[in-house]
Backbone as CSV, one residue per row, in Angstrom:
resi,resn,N_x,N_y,N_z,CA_x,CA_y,CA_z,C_x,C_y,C_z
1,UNK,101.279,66.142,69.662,102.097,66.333,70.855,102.570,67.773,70.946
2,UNK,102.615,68.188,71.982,103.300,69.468,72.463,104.419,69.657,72.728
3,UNK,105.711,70.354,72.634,106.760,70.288,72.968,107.244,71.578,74.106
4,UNK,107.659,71.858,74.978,108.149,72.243,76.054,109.367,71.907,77.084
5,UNK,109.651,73.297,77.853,111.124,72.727,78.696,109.746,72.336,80.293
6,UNK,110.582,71.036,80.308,109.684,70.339,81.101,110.002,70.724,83.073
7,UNK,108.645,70.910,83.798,109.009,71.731,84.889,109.689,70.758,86.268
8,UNK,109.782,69.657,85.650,110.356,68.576,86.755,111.418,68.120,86.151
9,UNK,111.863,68.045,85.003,113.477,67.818,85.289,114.193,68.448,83.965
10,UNK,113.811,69.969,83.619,114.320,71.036,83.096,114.508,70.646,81.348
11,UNK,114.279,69.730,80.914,114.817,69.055,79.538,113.922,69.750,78.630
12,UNK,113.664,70.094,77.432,113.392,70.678,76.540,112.724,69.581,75.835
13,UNK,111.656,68.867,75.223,111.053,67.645,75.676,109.515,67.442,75.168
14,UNK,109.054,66.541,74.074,107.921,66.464,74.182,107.068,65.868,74.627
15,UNK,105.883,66.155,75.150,104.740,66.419,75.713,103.425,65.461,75.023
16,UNK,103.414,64.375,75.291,101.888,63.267,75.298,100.939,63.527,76.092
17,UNK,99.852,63.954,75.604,98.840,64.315,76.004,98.051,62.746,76.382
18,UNK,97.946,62.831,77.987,97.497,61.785,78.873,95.792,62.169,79.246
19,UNK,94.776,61.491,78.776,93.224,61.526,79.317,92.589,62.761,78.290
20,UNK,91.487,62.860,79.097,90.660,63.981,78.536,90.786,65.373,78.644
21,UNK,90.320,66.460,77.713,90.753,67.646,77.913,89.216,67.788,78.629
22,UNK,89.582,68.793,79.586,88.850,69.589,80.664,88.559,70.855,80.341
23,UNK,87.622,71.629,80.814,87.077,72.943,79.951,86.639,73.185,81.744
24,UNK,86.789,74.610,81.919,86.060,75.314,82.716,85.960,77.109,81.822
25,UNK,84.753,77.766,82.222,84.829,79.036,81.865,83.839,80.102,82.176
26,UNK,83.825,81.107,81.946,82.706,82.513,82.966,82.110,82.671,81.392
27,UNK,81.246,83.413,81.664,80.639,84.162,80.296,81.132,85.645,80.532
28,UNK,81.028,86.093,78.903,81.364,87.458,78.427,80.454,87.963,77.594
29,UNK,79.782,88.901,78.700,78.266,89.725,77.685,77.765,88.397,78.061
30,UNK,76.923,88.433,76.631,75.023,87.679,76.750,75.242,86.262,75.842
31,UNK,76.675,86.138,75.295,76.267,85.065,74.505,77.923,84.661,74.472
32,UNK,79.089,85.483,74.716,80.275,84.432,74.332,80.503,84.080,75.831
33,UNK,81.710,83.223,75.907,82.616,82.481,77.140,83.863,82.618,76.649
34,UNK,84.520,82.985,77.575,85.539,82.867,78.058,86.302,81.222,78.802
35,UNK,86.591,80.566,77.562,87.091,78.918,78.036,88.476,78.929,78.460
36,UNK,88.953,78.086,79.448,89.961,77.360,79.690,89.758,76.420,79.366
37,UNK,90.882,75.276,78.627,90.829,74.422,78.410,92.220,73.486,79.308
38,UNK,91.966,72.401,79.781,93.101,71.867,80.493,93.514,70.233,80.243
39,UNK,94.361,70.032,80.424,94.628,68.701,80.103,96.394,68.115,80.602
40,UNK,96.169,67.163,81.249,97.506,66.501,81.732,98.300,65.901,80.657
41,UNK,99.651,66.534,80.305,100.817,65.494,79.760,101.763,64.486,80.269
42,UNK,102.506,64.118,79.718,103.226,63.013,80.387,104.799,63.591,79.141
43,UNK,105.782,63.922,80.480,106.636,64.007,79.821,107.666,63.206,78.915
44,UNK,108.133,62.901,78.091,108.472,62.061,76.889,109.788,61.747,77.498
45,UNK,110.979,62.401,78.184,111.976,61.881,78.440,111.935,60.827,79.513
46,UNK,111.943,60.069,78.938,112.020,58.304,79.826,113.239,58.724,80.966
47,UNK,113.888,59.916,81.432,114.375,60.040,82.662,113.445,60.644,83.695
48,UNK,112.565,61.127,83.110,111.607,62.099,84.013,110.156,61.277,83.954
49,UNK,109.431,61.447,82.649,107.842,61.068,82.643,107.653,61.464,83.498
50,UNK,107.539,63.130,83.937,106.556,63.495,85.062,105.137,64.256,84.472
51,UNK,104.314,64.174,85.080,103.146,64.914,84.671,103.345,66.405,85.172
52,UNK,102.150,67.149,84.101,102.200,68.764,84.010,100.492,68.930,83.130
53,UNK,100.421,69.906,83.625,99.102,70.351,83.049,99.319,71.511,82.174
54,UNK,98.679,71.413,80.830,98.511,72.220,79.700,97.369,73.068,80.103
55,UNK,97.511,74.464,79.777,96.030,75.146,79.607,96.485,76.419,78.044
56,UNK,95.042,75.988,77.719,94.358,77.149,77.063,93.877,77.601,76.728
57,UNK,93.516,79.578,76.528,92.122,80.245,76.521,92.006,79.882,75.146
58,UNK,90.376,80.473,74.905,89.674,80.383,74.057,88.735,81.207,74.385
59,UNK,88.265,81.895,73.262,87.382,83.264,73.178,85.813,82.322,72.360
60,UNK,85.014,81.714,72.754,84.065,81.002,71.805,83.332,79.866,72.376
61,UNK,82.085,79.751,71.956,81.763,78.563,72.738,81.761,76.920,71.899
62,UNK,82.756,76.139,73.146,82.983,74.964,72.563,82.294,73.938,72.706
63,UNK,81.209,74.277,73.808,80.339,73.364,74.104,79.804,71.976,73.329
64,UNK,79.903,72.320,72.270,79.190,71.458,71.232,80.337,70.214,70.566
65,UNK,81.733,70.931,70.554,82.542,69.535,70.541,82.868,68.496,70.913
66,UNK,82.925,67.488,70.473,83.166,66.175,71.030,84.249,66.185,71.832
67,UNK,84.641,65.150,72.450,85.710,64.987,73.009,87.020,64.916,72.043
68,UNK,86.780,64.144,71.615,87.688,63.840,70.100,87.987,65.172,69.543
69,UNK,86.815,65.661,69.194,87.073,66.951,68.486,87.904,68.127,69.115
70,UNK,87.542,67.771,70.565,88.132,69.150,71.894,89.152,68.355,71.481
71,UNK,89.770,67.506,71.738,91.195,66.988,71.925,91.832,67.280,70.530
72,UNK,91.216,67.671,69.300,92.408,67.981,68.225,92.179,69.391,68.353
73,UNK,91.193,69.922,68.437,91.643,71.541,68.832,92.392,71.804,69.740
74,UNK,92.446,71.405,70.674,93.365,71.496,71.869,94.707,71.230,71.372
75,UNK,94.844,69.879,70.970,96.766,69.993,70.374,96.705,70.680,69.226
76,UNK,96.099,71.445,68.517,96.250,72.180,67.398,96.755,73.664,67.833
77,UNK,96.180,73.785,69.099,96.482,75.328,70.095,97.866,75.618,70.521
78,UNK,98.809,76.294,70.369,99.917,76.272,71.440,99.339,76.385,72.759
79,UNK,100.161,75.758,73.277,100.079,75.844,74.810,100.225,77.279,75.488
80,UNK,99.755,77.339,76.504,99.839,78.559,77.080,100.513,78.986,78.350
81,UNK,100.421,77.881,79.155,100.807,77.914,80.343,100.838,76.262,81.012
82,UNK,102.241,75.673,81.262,102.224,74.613,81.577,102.612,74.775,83.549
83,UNK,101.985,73.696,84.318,101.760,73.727,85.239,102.821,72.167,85.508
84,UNK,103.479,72.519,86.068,104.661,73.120,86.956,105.421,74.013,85.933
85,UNK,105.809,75.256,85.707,106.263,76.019,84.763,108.172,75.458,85.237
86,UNK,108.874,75.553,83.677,109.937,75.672,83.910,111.027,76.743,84.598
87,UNK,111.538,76.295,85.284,112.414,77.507,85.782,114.197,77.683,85.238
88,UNK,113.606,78.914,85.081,115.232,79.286,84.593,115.976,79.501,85.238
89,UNK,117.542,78.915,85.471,118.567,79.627,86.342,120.024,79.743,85.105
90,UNK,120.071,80.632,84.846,121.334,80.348,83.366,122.291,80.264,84.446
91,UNK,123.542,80.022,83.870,124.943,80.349,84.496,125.482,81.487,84.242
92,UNK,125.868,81.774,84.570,127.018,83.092,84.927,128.577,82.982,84.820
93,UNK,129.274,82.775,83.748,130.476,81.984,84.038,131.399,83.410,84.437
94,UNK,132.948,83.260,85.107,133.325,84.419,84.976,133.215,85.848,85.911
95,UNK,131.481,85.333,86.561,131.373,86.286,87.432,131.599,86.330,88.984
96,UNK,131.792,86.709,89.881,132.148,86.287,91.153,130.975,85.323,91.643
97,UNK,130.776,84.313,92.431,129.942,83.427,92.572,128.656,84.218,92.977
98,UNK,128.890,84.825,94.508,127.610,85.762,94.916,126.964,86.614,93.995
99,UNK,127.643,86.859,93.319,126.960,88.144,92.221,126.207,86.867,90.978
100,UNK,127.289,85.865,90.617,126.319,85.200,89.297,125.105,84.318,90.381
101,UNK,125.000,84.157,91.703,123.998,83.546,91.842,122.755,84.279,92.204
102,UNK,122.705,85.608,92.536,122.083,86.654,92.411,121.038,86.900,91.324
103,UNK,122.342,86.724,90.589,121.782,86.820,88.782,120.772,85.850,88.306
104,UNK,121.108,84.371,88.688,120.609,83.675,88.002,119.330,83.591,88.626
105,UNK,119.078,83.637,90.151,117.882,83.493,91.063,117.071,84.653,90.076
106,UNK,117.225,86.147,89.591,116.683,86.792,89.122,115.943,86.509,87.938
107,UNK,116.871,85.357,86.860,115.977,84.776,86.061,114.949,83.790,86.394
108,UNK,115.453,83.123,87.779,114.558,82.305,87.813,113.206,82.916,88.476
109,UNK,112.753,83.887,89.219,111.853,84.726,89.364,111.461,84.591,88.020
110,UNK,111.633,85.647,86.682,111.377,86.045,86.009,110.640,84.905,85.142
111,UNK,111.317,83.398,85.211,110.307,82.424,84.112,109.613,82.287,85.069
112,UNK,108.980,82.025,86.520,107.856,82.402,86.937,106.809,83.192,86.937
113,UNK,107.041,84.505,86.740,106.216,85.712,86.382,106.073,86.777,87.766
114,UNK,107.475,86.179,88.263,107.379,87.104,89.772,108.067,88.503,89.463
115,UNK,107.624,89.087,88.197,108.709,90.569,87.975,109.097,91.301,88.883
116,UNK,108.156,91.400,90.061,109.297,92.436,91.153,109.943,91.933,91.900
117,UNK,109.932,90.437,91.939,111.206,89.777,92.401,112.400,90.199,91.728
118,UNK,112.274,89.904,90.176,113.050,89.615,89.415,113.977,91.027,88.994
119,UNK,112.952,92.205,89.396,113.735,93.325,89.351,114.316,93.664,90.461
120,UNK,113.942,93.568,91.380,114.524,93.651,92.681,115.875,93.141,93.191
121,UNK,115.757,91.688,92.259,117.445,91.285,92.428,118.352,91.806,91.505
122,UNK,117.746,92.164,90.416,118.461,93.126,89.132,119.514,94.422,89.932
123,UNK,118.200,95.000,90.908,118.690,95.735,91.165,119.802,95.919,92.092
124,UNK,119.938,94.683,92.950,121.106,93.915,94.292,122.045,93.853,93.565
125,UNK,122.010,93.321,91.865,123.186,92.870,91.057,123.948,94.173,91.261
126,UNK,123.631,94.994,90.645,123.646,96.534,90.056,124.870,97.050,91.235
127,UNK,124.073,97.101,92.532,124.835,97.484,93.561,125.967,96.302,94.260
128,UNK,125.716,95.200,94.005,126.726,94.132,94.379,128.399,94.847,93.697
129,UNK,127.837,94.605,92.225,129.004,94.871,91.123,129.803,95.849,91.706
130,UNK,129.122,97.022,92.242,130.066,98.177,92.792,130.550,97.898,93.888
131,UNK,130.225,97.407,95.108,130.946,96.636,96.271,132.375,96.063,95.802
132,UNK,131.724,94.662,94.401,132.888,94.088,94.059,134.372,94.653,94.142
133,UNK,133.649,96.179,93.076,134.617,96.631,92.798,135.136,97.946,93.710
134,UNK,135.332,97.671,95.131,135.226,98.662,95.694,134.541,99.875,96.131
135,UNK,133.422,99.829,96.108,132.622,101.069,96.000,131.723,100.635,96.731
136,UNK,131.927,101.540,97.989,130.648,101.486,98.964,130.138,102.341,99.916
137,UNK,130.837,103.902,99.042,129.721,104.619,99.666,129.053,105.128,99.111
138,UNK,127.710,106.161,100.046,127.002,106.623,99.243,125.759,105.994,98.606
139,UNK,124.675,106.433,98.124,123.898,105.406,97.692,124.066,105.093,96.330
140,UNK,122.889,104.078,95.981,123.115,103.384,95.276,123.270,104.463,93.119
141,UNK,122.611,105.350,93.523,123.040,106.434,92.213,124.412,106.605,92.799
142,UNK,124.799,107.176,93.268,126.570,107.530,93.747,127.202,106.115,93.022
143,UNK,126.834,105.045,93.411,127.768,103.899,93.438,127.893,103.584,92.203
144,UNK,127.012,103.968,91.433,126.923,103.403,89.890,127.566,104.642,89.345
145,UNK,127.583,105.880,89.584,128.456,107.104,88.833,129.777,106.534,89.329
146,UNK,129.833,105.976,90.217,131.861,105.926,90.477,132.424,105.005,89.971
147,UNK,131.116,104.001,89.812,131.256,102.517,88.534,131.784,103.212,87.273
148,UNK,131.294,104.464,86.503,131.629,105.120,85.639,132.851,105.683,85.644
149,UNK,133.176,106.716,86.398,134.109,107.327,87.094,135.523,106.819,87.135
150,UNK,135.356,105.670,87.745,136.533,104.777,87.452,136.965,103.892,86.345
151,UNK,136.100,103.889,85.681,136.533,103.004,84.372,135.867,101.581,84.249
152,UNK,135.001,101.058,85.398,134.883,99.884,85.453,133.575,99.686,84.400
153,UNK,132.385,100.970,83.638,131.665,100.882,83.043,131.577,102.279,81.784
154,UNK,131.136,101.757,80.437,130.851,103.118,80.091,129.961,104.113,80.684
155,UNK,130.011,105.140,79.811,128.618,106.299,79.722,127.429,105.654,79.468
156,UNK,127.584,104.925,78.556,125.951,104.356,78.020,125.683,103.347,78.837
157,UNK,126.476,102.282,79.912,126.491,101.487,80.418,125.902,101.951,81.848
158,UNK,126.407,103.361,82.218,126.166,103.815,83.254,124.329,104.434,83.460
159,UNK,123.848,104.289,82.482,122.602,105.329,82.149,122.214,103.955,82.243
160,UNK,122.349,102.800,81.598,121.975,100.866,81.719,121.433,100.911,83.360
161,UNK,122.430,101.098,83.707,122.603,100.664,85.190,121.070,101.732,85.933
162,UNK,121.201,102.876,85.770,120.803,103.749,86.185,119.374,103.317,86.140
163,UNK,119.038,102.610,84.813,117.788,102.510,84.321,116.397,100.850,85.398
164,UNK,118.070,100.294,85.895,117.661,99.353,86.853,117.507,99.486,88.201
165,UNK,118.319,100.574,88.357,117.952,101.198,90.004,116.740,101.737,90.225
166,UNK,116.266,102.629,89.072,114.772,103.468,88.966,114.140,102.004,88.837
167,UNK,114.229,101.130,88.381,113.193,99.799,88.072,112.937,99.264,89.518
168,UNK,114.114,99.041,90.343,113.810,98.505,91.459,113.564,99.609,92.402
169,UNK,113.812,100.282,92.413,113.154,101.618,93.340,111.555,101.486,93.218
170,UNK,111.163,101.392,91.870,109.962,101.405,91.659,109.077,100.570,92.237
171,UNK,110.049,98.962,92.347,109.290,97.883,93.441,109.687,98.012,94.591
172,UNK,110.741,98.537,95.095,110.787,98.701,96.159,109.965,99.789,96.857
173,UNK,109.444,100.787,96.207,108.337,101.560,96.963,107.283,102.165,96.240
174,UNK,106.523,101.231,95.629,105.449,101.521,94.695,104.403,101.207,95.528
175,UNK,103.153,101.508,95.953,101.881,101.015,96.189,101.669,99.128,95.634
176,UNK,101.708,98.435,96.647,101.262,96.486,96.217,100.067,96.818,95.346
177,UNK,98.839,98.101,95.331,97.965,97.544,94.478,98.059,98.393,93.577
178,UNK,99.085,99.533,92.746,99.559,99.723,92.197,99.581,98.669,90.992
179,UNK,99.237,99.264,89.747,99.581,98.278,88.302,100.793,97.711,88.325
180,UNK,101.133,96.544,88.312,102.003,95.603,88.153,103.260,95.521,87.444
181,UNK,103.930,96.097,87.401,105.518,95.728,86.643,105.001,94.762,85.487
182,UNK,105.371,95.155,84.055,104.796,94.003,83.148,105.673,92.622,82.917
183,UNK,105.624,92.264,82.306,106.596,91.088,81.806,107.471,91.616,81.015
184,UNK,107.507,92.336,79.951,108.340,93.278,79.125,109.397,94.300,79.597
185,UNK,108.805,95.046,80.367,109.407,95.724,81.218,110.493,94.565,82.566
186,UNK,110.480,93.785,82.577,111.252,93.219,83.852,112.145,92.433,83.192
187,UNK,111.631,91.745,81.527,112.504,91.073,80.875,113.887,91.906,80.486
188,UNK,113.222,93.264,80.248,114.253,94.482,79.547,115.337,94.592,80.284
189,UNK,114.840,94.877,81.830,115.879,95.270,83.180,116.642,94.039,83.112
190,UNK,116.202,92.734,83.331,117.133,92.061,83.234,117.531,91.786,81.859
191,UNK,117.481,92.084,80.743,118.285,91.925,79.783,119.683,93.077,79.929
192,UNK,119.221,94.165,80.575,120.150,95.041,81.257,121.065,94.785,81.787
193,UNK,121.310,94.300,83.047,121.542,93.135,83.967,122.506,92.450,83.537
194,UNK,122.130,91.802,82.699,122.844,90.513,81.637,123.964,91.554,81.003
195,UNK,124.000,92.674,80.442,124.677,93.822,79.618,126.668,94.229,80.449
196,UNK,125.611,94.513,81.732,126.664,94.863,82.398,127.394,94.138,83.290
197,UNK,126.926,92.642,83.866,127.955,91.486,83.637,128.783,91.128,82.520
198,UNK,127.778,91.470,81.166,129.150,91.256,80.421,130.431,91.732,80.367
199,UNK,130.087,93.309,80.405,130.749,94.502,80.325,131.604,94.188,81.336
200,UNK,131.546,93.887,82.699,132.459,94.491,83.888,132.991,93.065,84.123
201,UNK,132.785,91.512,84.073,133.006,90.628,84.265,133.805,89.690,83.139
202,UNK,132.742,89.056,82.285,132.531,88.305,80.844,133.345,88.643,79.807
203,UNK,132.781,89.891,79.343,133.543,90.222,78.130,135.648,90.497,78.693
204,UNK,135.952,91.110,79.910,137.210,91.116,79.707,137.854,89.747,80.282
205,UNK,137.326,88.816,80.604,137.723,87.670,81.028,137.881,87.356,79.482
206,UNK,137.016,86.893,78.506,137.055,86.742,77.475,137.939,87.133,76.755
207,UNK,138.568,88.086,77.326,139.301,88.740,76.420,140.958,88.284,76.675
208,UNK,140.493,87.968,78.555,142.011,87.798,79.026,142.494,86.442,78.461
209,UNK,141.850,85.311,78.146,141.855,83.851,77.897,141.854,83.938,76.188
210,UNK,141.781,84.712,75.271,142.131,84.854,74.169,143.154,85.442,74.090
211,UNK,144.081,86.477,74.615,145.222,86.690,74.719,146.383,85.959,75.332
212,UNK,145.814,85.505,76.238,147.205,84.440,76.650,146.755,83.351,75.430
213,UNK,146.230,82.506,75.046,146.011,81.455,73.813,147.024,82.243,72.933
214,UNK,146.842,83.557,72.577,147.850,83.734,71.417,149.020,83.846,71.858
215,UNK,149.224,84.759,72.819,150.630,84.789,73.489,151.517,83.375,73.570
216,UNK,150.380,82.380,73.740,151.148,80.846,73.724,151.680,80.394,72.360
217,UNK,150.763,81.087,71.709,150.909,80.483,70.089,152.110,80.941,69.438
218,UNK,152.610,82.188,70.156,153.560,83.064,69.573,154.802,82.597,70.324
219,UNK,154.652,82.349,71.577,155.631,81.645,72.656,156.258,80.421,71.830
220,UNK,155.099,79.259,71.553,155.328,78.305,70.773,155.941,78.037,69.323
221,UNK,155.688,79.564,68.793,156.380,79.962,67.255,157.873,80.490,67.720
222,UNK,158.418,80.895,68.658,159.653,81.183,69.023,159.837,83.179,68.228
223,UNK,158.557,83.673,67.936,158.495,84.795,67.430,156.938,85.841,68.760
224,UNK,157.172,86.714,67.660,155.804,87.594,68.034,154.975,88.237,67.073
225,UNK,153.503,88.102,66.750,152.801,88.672,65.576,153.190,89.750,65.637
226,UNK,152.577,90.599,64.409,152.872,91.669,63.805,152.156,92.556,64.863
């Protein structure tokens, strides 16, 4: 069995391999192939059991295996790509609603493989945050130096930011047949992303809800810590 976050009702979940595995593939040069291999699961959580299709490459020719035999190579393979893919939307706790739903739509691009979606809203975050916080003129470099400027981000936070505006600039006016934004590169921006919600949102909320807890504790001791 295979295990996976399942693309019809999000659960983390293993995967029964339902029927026969399926093979389609091109040749490479004069003698190898290039295989796909495919095959329908059945998801294991008795709330869902929805079906999804497994695939995966293979550099070799399999022609000669049995069915039996394709079917233990096949679950012996990690999976590669399950069909309906899961989608990610994390939460955002802490952050103003428009801005964490921004955010999260950006991940959910991103477990699709839509990276210039996914940077593109990175980059809406980026400039939202400064609206939030008052800041709206000027473009979007201006808006992120006054993010600095004022205190609402560091130096190194500010060069963060900086580094997601050039990302979405880049989809926003790159050539469509232009090489592709990678997966690495779009995961990074939004790991970025993720940085400076903490920074301007998260982390001092966090901070405000651990200080009143003690302030209570000290309220409740009829004193004040050291």
């Amino acid at each position: 069995m295979a295990t996976t976050t399942c693309g019809w009702c999000g659960r983390l979940t293993h995967m029964t391999l339902v029927g026969d595995v399926q093979r389609r593939g091109r040749a490479i040069g004069d003698t190898r192939r290039w295989d796909t291999f495919g095959a329908a699961f059945r998801c294991d959580n008795e709330e869902c059991l929805g079906l999804l299709i497994g695939q995966v490459d293979l550099v070799e020719d399999m022609g000669m295996l049995t069915q039996a035999g394709l079917k233990a190579r096949f679950l012996a393979t990690e999976i590669q790509e399950w069909t309906p893919s899961a989608v990610r939307w994390p939460p955002f706790e802490d952050v103003p609603e428009a801005i964490a739903a921004a955010a999260s739509e950006a991940h959910a691009c991103l477990s699709i493989n839509a990276h210039r979606g996914a940077v593109a809203l990175a980059r809406a975050v980026v400039e939202a945050i400064a609206k939030d916080k008052g800041i709206t003129r000027g473009n979007l470099q201006k808006k992120i130096d006054d993010l600095a400027a004022q205190g609402f981000i560091r130096g190194a936070t500010k060069e963060t930011a900086h580094e997601i505006r050039y990302g979405g600039n880049e989809v926003a006016h790159s050539d469509p047949t232009a090489e592709a934004l990678s997966a690495d590169d779009a995961q990074e921006i939004l790991d970025l992303m993720d940085e400076i919600l903490q920074e301007v949102y998260q982390g001092p909320a966090k901070t405000a809800r651990l200080k009143e807890r003690r302030q209570e504790r000290e309220r409740s001791a009829g004193g004040e810590g050291p």
